[in-house]
N, C-alpha and C positions, 0 to 999 in steps of 0.2 A: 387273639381270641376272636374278635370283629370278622376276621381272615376266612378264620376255622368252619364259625358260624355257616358267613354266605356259602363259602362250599358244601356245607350241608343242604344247605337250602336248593341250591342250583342242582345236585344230585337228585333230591326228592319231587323238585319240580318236573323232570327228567323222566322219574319212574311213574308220577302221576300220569304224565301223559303219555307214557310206553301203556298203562295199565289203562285208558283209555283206548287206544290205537286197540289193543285186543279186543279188547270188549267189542268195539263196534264190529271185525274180522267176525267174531263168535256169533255176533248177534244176527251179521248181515249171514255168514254160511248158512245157519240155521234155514233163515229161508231160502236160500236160492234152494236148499235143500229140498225143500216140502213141493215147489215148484218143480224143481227137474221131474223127482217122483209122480208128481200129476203130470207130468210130457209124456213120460215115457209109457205111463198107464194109457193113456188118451193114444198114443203112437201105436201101442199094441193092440187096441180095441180096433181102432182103424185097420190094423193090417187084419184083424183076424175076423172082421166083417167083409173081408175084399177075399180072401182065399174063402169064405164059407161061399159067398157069390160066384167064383169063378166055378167050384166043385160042385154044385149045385144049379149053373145055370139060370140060375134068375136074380 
């Protein structure tokens, strides 16, 4: 029974921390997410300050 028990326990301990390891995956994507999004905004404003300059001349 003693046996049964710990194997339960060492399984759940297991999933605890598998259910952790996601969490932090979900939480850290989240923001790389919002950050790339601001790159790419910021990367496109750039280029398209630099083509309105070259067409334009000044």
């Amino acid at each position: 029974m003693f046996r049964l028990m710990r194997k339960a326990q060492s399984t759940l301990e297991y999933v605890i921390i598998l259910a952790a390891i996601i969490g932090a995956v979900v939480a850290l994507s989240a923001g790389i997410k919002s950050r790339l999004g601001a790159s790419y905004n910021s990367l496109g404003d750039k280029m398209q300050n630099k083509i309105e300059t070259v067409n334009f001349g000044g």
